[in-house]
N, CA, C and O atoms as a GROMACS GRO file, in nm:
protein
  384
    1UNK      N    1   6.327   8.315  14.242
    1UNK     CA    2   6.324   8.198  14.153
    1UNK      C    3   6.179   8.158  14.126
    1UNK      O    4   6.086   8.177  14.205
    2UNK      N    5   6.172   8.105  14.016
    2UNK     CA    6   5.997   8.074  13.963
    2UNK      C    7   6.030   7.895  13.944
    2UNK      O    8   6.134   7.843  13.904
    3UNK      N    9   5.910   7.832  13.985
    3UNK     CA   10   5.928   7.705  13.949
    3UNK      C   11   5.758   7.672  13.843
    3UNK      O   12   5.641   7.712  13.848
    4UNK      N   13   5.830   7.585  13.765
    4UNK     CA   14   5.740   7.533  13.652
    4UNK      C   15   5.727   7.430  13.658
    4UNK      O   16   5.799   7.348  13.601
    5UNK      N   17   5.627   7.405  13.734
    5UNK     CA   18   5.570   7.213  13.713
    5UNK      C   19   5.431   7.190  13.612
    5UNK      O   20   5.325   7.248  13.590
    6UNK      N   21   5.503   7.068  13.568
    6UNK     CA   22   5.359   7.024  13.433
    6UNK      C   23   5.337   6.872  13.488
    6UNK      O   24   5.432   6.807  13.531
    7UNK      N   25   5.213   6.823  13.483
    7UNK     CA   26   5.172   6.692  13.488
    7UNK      C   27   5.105   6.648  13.326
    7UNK      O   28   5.009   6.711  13.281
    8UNK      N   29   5.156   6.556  13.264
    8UNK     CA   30   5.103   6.533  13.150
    8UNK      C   31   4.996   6.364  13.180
    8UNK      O   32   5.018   6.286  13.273
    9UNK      N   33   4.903   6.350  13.091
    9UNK     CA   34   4.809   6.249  13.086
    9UNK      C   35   4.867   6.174  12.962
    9UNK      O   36   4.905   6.259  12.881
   10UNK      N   37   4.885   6.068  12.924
   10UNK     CA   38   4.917   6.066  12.829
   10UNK      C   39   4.751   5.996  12.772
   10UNK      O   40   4.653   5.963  12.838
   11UNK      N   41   4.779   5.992  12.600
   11UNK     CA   42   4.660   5.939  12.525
   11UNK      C   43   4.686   5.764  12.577
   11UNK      O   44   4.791   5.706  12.603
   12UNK      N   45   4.606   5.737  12.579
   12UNK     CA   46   4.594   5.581  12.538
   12UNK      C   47   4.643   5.494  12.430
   12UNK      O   48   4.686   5.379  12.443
   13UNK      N   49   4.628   5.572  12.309
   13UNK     CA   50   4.704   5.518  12.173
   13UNK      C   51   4.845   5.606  12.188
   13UNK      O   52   4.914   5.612  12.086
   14UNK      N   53   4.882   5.662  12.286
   14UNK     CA   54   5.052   5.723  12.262
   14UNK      C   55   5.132   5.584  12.284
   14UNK      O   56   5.115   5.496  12.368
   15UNK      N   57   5.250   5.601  12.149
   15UNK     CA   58   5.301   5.491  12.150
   15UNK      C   59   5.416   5.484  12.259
   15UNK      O   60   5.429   5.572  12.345
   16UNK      N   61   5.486   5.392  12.251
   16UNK     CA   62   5.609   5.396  12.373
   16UNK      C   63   5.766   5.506  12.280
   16UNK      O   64   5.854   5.576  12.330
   17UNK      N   65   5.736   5.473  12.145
   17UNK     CA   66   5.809   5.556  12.046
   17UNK      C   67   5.797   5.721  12.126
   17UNK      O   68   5.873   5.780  12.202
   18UNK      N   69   5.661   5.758  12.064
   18UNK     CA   70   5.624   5.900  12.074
   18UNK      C   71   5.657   5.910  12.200
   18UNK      O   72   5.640   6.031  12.200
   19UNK      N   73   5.695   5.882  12.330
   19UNK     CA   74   5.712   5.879  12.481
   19UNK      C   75   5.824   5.931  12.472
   19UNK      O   76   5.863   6.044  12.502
   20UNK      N   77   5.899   5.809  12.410
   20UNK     CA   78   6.073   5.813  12.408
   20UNK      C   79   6.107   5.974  12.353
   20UNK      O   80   6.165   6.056  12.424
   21UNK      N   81   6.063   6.000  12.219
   21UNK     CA   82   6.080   6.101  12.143
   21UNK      C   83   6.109   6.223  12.211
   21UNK      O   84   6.201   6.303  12.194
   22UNK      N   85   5.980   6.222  12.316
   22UNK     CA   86   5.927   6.399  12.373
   22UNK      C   87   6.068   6.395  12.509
   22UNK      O   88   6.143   6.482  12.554
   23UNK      N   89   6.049   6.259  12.533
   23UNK     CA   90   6.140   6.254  12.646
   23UNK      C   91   6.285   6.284  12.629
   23UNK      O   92   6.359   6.325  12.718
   24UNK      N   93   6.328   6.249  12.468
   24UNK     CA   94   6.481   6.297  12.444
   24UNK      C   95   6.472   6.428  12.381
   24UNK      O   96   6.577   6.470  12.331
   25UNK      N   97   6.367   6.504  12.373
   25UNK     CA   98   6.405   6.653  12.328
   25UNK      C   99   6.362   6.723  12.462
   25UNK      O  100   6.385   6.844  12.472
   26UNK      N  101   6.289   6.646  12.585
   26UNK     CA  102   6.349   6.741  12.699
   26UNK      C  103   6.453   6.740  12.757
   26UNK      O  104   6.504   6.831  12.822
   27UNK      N  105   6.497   6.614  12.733
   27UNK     CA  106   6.665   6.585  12.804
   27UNK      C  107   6.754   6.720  12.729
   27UNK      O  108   6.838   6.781  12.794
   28UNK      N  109   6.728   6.749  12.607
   28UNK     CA  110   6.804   6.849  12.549
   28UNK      C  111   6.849   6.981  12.612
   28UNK      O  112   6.956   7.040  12.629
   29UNK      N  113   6.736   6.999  12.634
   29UNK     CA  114   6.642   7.170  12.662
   29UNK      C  115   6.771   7.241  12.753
   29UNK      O  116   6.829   7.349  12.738
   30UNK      N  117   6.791   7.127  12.856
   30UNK     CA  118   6.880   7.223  12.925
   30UNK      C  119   6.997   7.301  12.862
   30UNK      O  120   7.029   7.417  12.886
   31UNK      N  121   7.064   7.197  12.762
   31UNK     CA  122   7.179   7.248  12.717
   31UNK      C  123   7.184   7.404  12.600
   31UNK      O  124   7.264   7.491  12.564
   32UNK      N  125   7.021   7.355  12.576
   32UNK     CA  126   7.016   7.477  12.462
   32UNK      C  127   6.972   7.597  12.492
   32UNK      O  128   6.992   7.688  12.412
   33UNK      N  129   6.909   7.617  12.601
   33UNK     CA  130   6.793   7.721  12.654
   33UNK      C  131   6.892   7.785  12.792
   33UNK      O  132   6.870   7.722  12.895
   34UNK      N  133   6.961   7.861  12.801
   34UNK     CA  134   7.007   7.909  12.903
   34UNK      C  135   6.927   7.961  13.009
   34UNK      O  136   6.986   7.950  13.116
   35UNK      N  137   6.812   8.014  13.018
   35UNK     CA  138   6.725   8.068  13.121
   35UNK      C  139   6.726   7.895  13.240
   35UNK      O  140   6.784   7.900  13.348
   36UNK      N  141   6.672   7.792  13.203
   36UNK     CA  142   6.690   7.678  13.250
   36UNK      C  143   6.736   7.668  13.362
   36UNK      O  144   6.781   7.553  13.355
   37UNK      N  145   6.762   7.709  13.480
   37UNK     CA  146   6.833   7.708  13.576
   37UNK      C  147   6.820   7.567  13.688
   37UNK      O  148   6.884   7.562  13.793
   38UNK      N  149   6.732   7.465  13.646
   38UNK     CA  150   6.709   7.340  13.693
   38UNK      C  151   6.593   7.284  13.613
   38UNK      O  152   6.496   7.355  13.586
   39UNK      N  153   6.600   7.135  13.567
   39UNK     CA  154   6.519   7.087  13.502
   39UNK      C  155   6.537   6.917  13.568
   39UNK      O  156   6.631   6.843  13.596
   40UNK      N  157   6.408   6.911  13.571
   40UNK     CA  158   6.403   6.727  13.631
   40UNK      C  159   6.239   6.694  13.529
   40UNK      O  160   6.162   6.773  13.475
   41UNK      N  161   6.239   6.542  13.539
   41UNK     CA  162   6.108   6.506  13.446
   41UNK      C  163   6.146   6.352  13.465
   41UNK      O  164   6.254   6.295  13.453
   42UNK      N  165   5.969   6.285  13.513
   42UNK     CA  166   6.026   6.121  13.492
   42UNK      C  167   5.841   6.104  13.500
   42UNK      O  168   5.743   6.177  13.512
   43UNK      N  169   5.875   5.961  13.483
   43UNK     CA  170   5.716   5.862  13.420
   43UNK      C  171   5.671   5.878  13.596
   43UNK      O  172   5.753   5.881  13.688
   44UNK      N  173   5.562   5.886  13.606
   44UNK     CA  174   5.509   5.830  13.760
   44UNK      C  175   5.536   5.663  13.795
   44UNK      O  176   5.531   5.587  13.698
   45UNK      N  177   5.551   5.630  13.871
   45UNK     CA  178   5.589   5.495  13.932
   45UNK      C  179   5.462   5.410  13.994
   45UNK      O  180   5.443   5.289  13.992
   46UNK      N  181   5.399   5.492  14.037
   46UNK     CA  182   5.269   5.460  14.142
   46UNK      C  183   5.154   5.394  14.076
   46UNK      O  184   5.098   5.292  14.115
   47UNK      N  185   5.123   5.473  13.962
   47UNK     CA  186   5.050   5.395  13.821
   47UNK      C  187   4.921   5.406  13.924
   47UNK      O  188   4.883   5.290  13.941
   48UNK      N  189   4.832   5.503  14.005
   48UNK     CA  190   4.717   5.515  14.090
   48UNK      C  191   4.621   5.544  14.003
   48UNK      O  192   4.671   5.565  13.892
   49UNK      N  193   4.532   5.552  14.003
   49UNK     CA  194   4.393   5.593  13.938
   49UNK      C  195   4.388   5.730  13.962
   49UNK      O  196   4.333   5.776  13.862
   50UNK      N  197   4.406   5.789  14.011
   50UNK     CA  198   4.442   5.954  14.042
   50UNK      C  199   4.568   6.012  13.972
   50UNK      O  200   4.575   6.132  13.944
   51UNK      N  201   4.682   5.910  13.942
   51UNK     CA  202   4.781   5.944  13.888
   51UNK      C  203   4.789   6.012  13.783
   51UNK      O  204   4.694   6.010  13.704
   52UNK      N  205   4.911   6.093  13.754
   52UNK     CA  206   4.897   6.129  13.603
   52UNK      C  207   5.035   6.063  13.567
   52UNK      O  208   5.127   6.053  13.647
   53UNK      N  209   5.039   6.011  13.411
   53UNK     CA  210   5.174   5.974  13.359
   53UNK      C  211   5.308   6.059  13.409
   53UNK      O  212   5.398   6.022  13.484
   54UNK      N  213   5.294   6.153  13.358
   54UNK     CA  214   5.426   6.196  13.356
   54UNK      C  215   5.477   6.344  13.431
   54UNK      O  216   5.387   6.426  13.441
   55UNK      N  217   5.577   6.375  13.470
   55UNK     CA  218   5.565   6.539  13.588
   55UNK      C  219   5.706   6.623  13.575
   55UNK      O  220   5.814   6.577  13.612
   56UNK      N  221   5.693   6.716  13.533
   56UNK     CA  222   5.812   6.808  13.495
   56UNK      C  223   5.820   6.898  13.578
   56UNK      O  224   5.721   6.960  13.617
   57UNK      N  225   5.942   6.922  13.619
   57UNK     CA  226   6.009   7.045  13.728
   57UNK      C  227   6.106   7.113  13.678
   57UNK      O  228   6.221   7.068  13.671
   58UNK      N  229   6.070   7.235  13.635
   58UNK     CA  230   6.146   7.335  13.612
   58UNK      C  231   6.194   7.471  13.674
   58UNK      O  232   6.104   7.537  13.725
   59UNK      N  233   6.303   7.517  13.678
   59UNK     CA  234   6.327   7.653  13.791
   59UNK      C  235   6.394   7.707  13.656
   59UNK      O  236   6.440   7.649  13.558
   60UNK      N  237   6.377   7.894  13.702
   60UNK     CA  238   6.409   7.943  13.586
   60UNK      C  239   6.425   8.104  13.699
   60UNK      O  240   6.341   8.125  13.786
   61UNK      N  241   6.531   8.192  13.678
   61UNK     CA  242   6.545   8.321  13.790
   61UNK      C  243   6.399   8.421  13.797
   61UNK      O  244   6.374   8.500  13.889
   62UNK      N  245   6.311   8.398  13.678
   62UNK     CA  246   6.202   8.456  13.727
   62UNK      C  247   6.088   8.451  13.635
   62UNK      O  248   6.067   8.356  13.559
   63UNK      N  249   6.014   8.556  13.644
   63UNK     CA  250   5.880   8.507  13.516
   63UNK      C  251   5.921   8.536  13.358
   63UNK      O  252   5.877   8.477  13.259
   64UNK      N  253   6.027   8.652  13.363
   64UNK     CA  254   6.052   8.668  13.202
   64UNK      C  255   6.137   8.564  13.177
   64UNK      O  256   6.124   8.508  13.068
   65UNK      N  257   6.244   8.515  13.271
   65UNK     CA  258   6.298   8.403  13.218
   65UNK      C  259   6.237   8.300  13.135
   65UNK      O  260   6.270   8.254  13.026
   66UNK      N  261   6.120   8.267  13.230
   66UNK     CA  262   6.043   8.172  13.159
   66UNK      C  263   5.986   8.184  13.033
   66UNK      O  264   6.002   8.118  12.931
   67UNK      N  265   5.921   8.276  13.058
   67UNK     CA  266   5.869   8.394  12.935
   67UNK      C  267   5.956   8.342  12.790
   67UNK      O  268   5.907   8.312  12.681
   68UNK      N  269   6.102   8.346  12.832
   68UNK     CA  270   6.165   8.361  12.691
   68UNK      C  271   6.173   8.212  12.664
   68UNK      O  272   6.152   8.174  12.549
   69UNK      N  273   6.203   8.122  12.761
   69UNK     CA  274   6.222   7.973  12.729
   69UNK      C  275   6.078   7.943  12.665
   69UNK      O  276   6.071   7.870  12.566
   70UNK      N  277   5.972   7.994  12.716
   70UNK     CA  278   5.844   7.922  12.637
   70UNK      C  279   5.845   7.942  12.476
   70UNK      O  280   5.823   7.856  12.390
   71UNK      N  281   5.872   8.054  12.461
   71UNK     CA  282   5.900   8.081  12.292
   71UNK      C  283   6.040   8.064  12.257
   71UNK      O  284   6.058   8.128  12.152
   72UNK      N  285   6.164   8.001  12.300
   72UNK     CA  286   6.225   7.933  12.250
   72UNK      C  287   6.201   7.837  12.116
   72UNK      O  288   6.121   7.747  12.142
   73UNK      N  289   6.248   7.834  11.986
   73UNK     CA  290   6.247   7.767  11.923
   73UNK      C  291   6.231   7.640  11.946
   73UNK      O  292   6.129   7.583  11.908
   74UNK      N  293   6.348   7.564  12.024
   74UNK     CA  294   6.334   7.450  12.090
   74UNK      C  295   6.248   7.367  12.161
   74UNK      O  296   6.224   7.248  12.137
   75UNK      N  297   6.180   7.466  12.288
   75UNK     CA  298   6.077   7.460  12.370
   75UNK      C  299   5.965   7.440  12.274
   75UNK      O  300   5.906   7.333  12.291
   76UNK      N  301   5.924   7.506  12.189
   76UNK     CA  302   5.815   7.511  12.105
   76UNK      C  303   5.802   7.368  12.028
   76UNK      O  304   5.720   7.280  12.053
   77UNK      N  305   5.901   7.369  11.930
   77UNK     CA  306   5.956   7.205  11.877
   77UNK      C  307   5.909   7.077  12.002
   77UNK      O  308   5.845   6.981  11.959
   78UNK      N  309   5.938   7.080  12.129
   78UNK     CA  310   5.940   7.007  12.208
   78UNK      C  311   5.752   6.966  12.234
   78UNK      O  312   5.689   6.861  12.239
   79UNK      N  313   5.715   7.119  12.248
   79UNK     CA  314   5.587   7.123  12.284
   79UNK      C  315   5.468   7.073  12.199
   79UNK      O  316   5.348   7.054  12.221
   80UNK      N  317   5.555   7.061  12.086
   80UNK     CA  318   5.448   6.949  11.959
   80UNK      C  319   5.489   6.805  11.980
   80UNK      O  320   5.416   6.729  11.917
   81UNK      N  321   5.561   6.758  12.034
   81UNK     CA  322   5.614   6.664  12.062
   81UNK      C  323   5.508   6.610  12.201
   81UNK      O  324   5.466   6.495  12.206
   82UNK      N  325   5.478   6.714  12.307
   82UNK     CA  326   5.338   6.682  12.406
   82UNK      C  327   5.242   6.642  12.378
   82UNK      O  328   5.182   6.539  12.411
   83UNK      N  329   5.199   6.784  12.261
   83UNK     CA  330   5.082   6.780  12.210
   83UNK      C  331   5.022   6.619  12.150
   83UNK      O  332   4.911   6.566  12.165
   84UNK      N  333   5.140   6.573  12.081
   84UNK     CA  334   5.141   6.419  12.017
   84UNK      C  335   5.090   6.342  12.118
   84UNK      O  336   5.023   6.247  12.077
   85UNK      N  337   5.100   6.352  12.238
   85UNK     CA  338   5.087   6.195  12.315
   85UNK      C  339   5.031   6.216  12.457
   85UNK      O  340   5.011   6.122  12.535
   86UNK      N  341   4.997   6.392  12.495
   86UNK     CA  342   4.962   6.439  12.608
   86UNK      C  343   4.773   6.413  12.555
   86UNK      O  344   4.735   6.458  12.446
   87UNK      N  345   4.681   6.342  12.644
   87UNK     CA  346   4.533   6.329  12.656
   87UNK      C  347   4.538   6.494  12.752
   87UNK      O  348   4.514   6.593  12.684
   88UNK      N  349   4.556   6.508  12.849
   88UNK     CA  350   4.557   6.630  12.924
   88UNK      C  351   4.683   6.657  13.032
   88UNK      O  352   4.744   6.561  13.079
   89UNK      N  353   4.707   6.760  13.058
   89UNK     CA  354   4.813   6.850  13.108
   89UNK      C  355   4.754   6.954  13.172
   89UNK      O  356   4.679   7.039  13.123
   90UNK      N  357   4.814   6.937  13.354
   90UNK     CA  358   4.790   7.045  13.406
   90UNK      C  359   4.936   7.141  13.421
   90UNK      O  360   5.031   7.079  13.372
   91UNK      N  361   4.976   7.278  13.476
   91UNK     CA  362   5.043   7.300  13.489
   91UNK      C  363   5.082   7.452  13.622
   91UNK      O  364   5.010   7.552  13.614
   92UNK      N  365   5.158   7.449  13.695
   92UNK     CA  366   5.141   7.523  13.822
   92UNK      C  367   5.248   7.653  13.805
   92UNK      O  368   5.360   7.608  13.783
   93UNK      N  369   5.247   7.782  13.807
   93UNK     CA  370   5.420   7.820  13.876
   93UNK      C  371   5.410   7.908  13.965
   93UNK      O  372   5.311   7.971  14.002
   94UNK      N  373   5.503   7.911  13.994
   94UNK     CA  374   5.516   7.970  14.132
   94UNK      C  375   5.682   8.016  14.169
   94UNK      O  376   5.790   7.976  14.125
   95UNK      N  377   5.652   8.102  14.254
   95UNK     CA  378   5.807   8.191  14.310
   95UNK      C  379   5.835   8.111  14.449
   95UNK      O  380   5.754   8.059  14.525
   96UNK      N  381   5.978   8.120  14.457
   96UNK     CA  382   5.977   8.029  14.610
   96UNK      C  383   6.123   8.124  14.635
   96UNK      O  384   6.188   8.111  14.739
   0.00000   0.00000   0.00000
């Protein structure tokens, strides 16, 4: 299994709109993207100076899985939807 975590920054001028937006076309993803094999995502709570806004967890059976969800139509659509309101984004994966 491969896991996909993203930490997003958001901009300063991202509105609470553009938040909502990115946040209901990842709620989607699962249903459309079969590779998906677990998906979680929420705002940070802690609000730290080290913090980043927002943190996505994804599991997928391996690297081509992922592979195909990244160029998913959907995924892609979604990923302009980041681009809108993400200041910076790190992102990790890994096999467990």
């Amino acid at each position: 299994m491969l896991k996909h975590i993203v930490f997003i920054k958001f901009r300063k001028d991202a509105t609470e709109a553009e938040i909502g937006d990115m946040e209901k076309g990842l709620r989607a993803l699962p249903s459309i993207i079969p590779e998906i094999k677990g998906f979680e995502f929420g705002r940070d709570v802690v609000r730290a100076e080290r913090s980043y806004d927002f943190a996505l967890v994804a599991a997928f059976a391996d690297l081509d899985a992922m592979k195909r969800y990244q160029v998913h139509p959907s995924h892609v659509e979604v990923v302009g939807k980041v681009k809108k309101v993400a200041e910076g984004l790190l992102a990790v994966d890994f096999n467990y």
